[in-house]
C-alpha positions as CSV (number, residue, x, y, z in Angstrom):
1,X,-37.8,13.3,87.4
2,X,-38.8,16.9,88.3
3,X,-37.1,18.2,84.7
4,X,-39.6,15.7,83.2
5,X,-42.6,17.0,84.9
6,X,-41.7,20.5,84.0
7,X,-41.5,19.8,80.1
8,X,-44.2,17.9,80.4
9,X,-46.0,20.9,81.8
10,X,-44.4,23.7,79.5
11,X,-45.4,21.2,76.5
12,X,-49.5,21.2,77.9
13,X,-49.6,25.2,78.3
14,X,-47.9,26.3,75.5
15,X,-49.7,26.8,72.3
16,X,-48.7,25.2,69.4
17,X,-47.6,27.8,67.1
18,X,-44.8,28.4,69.6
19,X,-43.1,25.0,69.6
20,X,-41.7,25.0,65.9
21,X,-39.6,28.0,64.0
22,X,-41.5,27.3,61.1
23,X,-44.5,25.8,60.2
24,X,-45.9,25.1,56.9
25,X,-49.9,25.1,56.2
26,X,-53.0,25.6,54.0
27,X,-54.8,28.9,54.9
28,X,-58.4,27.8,56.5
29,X,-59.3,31.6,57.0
30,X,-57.3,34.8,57.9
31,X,-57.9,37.7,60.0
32,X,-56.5,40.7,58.5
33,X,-57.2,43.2,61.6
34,X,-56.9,40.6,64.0
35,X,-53.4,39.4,62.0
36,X,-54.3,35.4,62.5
37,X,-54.0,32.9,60.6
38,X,-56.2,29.8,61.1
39,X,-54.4,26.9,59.1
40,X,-54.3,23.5,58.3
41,X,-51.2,21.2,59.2
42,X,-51.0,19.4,56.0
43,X,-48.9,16.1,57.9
44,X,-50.9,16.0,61.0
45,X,-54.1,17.3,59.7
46,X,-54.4,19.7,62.9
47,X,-56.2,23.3,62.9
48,X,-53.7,26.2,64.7
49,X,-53.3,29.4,64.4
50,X,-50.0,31.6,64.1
51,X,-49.8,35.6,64.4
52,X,-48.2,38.3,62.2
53,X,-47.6,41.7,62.1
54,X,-47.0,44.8,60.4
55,X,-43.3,43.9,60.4
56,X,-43.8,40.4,59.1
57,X,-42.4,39.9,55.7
58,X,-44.4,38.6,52.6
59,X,-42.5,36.5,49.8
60,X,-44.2,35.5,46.9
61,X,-47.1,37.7,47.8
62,X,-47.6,41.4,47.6
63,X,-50.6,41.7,50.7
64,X,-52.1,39.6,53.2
65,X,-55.0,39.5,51.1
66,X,-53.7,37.0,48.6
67,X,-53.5,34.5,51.2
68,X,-57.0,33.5,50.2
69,X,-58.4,30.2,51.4
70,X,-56.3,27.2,50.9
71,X,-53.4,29.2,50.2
72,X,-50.2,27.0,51.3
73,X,-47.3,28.9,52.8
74,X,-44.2,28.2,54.7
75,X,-43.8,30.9,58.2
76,X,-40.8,31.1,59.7
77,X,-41.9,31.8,63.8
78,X,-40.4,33.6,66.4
79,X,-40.6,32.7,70.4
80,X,-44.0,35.1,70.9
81,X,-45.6,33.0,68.0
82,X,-45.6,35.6,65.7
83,X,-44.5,34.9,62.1
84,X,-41.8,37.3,61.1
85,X,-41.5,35.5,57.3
86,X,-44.6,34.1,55.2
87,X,-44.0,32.4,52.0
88,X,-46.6,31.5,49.9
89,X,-45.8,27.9,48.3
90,X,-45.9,28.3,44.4
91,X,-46.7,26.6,41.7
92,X,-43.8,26.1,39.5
93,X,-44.0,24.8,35.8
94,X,-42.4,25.7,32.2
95,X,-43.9,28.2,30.7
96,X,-45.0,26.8,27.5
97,X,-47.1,24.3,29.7
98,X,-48.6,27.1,31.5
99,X,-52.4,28.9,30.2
100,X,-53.2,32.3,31.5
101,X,-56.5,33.6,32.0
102,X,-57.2,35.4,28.9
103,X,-55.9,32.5,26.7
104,X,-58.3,30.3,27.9
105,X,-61.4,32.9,27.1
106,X,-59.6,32.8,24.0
107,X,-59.6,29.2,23.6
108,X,-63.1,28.5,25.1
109,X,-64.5,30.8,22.6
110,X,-62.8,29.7,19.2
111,X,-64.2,27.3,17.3
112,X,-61.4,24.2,17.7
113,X,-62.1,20.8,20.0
114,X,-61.2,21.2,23.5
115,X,-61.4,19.4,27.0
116,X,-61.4,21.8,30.4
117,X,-60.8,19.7,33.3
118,X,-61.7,20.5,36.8
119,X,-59.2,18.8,39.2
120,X,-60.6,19.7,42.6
121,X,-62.3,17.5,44.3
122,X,-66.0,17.1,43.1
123,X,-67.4,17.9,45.9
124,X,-65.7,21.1,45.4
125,X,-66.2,21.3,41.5
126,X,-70.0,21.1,42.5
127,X,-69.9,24.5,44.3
128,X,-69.2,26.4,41.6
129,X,-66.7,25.7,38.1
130,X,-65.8,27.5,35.2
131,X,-67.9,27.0,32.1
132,X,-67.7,23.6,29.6
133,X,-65.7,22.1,32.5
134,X,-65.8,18.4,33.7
135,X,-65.1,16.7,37.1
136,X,-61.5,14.9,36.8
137,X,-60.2,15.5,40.4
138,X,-56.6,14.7,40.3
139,X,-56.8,11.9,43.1
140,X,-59.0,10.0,41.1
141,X,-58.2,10.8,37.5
142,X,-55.3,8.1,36.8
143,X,-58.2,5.2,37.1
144,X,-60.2,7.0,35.3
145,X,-58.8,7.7,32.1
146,X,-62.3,7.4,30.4
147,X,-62.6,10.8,31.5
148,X,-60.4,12.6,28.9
149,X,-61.3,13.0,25.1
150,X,-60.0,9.8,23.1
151,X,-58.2,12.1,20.2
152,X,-54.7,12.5,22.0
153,X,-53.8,15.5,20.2
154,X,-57.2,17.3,22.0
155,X,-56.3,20.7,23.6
156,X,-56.9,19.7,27.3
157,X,-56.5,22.5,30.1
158,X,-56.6,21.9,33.9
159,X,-57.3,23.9,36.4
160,X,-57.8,23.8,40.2
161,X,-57.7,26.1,43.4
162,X,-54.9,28.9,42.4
163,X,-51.1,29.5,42.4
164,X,-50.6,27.4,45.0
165,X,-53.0,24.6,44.1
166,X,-50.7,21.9,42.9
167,X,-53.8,19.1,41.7
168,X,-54.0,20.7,38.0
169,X,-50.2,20.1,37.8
170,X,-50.3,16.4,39.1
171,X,-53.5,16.1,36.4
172,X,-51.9,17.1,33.3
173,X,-48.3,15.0,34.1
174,X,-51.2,12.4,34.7
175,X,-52.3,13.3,31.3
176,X,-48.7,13.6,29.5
177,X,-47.7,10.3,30.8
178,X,-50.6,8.7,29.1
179,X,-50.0,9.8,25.6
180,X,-51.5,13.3,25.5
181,X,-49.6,15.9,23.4
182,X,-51.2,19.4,24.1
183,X,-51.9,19.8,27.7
184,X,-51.5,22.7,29.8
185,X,-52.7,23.8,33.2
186,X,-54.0,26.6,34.2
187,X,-52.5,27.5,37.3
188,X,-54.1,31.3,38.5
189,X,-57.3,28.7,38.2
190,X,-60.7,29.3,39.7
191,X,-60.1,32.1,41.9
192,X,-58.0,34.2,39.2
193,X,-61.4,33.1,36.3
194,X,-63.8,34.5,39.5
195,X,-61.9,37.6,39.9
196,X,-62.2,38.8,36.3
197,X,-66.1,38.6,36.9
198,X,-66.5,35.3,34.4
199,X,-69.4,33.3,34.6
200,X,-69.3,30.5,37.2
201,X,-71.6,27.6,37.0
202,X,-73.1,24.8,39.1
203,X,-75.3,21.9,37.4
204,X,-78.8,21.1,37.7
205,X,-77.7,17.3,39.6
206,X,-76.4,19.1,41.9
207,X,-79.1,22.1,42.6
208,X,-82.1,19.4,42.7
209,X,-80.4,18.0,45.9
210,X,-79.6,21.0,47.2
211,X,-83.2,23.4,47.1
212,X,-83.1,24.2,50.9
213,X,-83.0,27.3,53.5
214,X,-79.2,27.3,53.1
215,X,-79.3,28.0,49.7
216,X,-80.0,31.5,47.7
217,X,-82.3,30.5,44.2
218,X,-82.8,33.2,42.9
219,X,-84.9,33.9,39.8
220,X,-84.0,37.1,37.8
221,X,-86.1,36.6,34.7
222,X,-88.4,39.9,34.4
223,X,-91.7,37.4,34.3
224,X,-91.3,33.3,36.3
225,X,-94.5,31.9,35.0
226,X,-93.2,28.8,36.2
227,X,-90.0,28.5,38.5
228,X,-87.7,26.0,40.5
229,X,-88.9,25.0,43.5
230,X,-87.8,27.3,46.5
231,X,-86.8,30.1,44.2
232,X,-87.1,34.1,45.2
233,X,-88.0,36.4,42.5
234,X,-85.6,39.6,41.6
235,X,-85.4,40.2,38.5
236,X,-82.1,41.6,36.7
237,X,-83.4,45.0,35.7
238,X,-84.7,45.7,39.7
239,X,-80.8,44.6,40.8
240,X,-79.9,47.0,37.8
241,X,-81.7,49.9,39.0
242,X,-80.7,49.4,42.9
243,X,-77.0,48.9,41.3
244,X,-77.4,52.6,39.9
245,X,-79.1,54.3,42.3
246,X,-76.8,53.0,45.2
247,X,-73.6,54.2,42.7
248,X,-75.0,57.3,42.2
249,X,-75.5,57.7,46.0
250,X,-72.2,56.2,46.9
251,X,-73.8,53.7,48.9
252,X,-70.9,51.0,50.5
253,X,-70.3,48.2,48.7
254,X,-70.3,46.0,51.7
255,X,-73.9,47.1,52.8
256,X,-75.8,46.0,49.3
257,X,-77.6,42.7,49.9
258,X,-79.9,41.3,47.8
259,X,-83.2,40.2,49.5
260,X,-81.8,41.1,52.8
261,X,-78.4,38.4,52.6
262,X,-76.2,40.0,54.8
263,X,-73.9,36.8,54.5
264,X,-71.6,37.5,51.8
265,X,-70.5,34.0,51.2
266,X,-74.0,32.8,51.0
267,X,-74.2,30.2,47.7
268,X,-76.5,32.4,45.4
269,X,-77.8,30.3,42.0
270,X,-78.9,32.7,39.5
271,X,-82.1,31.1,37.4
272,X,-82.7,32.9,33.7
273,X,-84.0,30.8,30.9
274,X,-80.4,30.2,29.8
275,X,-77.4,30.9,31.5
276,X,-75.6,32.9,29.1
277,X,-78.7,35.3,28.6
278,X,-78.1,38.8,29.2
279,X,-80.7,38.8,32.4
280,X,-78.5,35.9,33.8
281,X,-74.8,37.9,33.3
282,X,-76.3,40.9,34.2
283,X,-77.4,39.9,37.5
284,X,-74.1,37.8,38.2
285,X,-71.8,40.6,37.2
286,X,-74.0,43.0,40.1
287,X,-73.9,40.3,43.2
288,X,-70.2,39.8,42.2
289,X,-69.6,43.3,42.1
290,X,-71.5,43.6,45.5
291,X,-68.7,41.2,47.0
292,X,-71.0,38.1,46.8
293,X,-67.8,35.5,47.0
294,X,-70.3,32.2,46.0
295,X,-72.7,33.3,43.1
296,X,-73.0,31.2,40.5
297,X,-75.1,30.5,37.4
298,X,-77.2,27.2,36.4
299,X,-76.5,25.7,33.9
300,X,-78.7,25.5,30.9
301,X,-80.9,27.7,32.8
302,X,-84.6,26.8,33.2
303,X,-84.2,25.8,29.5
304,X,-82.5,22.3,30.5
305,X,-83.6,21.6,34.2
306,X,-85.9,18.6,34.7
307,X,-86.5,19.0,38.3
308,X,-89.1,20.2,40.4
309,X,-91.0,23.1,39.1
310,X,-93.9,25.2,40.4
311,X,-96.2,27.7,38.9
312,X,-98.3,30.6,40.1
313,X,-97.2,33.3,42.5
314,X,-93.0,32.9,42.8
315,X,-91.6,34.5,46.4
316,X,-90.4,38.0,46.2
317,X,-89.1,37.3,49.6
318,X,-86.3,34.4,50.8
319,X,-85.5,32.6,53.9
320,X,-82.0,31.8,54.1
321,X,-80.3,30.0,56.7
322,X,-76.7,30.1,57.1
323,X,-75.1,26.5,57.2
324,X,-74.2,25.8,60.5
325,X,-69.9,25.0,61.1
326,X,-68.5,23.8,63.7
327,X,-68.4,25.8,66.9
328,X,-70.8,28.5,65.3
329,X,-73.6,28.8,67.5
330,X,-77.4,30.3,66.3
331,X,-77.9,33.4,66.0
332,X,-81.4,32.9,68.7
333,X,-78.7,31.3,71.1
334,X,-76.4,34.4,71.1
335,X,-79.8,36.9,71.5
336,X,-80.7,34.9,74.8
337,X,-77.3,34.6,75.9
338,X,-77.2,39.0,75.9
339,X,-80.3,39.3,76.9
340,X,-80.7,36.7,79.7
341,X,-77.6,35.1,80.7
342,X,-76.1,31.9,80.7
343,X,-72.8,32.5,79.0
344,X,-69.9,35.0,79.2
345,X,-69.8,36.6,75.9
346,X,-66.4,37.4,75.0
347,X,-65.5,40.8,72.2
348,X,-62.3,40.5,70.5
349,X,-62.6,43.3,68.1
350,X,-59.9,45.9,68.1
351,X,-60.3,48.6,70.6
352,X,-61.0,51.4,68.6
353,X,-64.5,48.9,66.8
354,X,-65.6,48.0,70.9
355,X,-65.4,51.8,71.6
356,X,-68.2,52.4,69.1
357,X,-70.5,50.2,70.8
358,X,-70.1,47.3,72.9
359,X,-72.1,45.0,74.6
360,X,-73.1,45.7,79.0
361,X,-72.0,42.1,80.5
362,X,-69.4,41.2,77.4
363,X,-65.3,40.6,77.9
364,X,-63.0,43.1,75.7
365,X,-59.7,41.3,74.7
366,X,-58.4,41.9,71.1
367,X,-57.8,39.1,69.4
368,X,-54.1,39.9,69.4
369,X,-54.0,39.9,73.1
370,X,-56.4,36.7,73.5
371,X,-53.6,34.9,74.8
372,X,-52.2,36.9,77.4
373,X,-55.4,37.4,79.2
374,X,-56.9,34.1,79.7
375,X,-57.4,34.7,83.8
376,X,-60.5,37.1,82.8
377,X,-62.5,34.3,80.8
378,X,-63.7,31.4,83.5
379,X,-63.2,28.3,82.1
380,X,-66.1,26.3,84.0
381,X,-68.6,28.5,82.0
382,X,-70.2,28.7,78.4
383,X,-68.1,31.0,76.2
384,X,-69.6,32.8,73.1
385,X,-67.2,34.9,70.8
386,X,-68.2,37.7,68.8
387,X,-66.3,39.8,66.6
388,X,-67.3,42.5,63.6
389,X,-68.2,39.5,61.2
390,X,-67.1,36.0,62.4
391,X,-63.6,35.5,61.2
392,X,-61.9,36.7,64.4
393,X,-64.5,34.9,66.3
394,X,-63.7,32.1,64.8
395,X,-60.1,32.2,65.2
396,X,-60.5,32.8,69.0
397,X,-62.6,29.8,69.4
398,X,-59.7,28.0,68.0
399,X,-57.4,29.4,70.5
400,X,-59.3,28.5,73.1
401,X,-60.1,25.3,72.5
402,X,-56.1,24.7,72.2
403,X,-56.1,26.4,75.7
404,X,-58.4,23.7,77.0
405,X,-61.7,25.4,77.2
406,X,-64.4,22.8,76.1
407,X,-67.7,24.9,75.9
408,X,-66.9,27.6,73.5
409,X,-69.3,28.7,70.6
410,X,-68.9,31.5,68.2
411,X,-71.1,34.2,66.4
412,X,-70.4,33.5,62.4
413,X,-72.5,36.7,61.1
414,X,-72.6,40.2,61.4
415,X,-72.3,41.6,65.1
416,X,-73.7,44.9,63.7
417,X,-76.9,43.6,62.2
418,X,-77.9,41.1,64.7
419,X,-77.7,43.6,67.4
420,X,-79.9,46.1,64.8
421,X,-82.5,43.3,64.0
422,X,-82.8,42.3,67.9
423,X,-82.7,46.1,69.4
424,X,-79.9,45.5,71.8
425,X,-78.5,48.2,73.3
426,X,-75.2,49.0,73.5
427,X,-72.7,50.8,75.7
């Protein structure tokens, strides 16, 4: 009976990640200082978290960084939770069924029939696609046949998520066991088509539903005598000249914002008259280049939207909101908590980043050593975790909610600039 209480026990405390050897996953974010990965069980649908290191070896990766979101990987664990082998889950196919990046400019540029299929899910096809493509998520796209060009000898290309998306291969078998003779897949997909700087597009269906605080319109024609509702105006050749000057002053990368967005995933819609006019590329090519991860262009520009316009005087400010996630907590709530009380606010930055500034009443653990110090964060209290940006916050509230703390929140934004915009002081 007593050996039964004790697993029993031992199973409660102990933190998932340390129960298997490996685990396999979809990368829901990462935490390069912190080394955490937050990630999604594929079979049980469960958000955990394992731990690497600079000892931890890579296959089928060359740097932590190309385990982007939704990466799947296989980790081997060891008994302290830390992986000490990540592999990232490839996508395997023969060659000659397999498009790289620079065929398919080729391909979207000649002059012959062709059909570009998107097989995300639309809700994620919405966000943001490559030019000329259409919505067949692969889940759906056996039923829905209709989708694909009748001619069977078409050029069709899918695409989806990246080299370890496996929803453009399962669309074109769909596709080959139906008939059609030239289909490939393009496999690096929309994160490899981002990363060379090409256009991305979102349509005007789904912009007129979305004209709100969480979203970035923003207007770059040199003169809006007549703009989309909500838009700010910023035209291409200001961005140009703040592009330059900033260059020429070697000004950081990650401290250029446009209209004050210090959120660098915000979703930005560039409006020009068309969206392959030079004001349009111009001004996509600069907020790419200033590590916006979500800008995107509309398509058929201002030329072929039918919804809400307005005329007169267009913004030259913006108000933008950042979406709320779960667990993220306002950035007013965080300012009171500081300033008044009410919450133990708990810094898991690295050493070195707390000893440049930290706050008077806060709780220094580094992430990495979150779990071995749980006796200095009360569990019958409010907890609010900061990091440098979000992503280490985030991952902490995870941990502690698998700890069994139940009133956890989390700062997703910049620690540096809400202090700065608030004047809190700092040790």
């Amino acid at each position: 009976m007593w050996n039964k209480i004790i697993i029993v026990l031992c199973l409660t405390i102990m933190p998932y990640s340390l129960l298997a050897a490996e685990v396999v996953g979809k990368v829901q974010s990462i935490s390069i200082k912190g080394k955490v990965i937050k990630y999604l069980n594929p079979k049980t649908k469960e958000i955990s978290v394992i731990k690497f290191s600079d000892e931890t070896v890579l296959e089928s990766a060359e740097d932590f960084k190309d385990l982007t979101v939704n990466t799947k990987f296989k980790a081997s664990v060891n008994e302290q939770g830390v992986a000490t082998k990540i592999k990232r889950i490839l996508v395997k196919l023969p060659p000659e069924r397999v498009i790289n990046t620079e065929e398919l400019e080729t391909l979207m540029e000649g002059s012959g029939p062709y059909f570009l299929g998107d097989a995300r899910p639309a809700r994620i096809y919405n966000l943001g696609h490559i030019p000329t493509a259409m919505p067949t998520p692969a889940s759906a796209l056996a039923k829905n046949l209709k989708w694909l060009p009748k001619d069977k000898t078409t050029a069709i290309v899918f695409y989806c998520g990246g080299v370890t998306c496996p929803l453009s291969p399962k669309a074109m078998n769909i596709a080959m066991k139906k008939g059609y003779t030239n289909v490939r897949a393009y496999v690096e997909g929309y994160p490899a088509w981002k990363e060379e700087v090409y256009p991305a597009h979102v349509n005007a269906g789904w912009l007129s539903k979305n004209l709100d605080i969480h979203h970035v319109i923003l207007d770059v024609r040199d003169v809006a005598p007549s703009f989309i509702k909500g838009s700010a105006h910023m035209p291409a050749s200001t961005l140009a000249a703040m592009h330059a000057k900033w260059n020429q002053d070697k000004y950081p990368v990650k401290k250029r914002l446009v209209m004050a967005v210090r959120d660098k995933k915000a979703p930005i819609v560039i409006i020009a008259n068309s969206d392959d006019s030079d004001e349009a590329i111009e001004a996509y090519e600069i907020l790419t280049f200033w590590k916006y991860k979500n800008v995107t262009i509309l398509n058929g520009g201002l030329d072929a939207w039918s919804g809400p316009k307005e005329t007169g005087r267009i913004a030259d400010t913006l108000e933008y909101v950042k979406k709320p996630i779960k667990g993220a907590v306002q950035e007013s709530v965080f300012v009171k908590a500081v300033l008044e009380g009410g919450a133990t606010i708990l810094d898991v930055r690295d050493t070195e980043e707390a000893a440049t500034g930290r706050l008077a009443k806060s709780v220094h653990i580094p992430l990495d050593d979150l779990g071995k110090n749980l006796s200095k964060i009360p569990k019958g209290a409010k907890v609010i975790v900061h990091c440098a940006g979000g992503a280490r916050a985030a991952l902490a509230y995870e941990i502690l909610l698998k700890y069994g703390y139940t009133d956890v929140a989390f700062l997703n934004d910049s620690f540096e600039a809400v202090v700065k915009e608030n004047n809190i002081t700092l040790l």
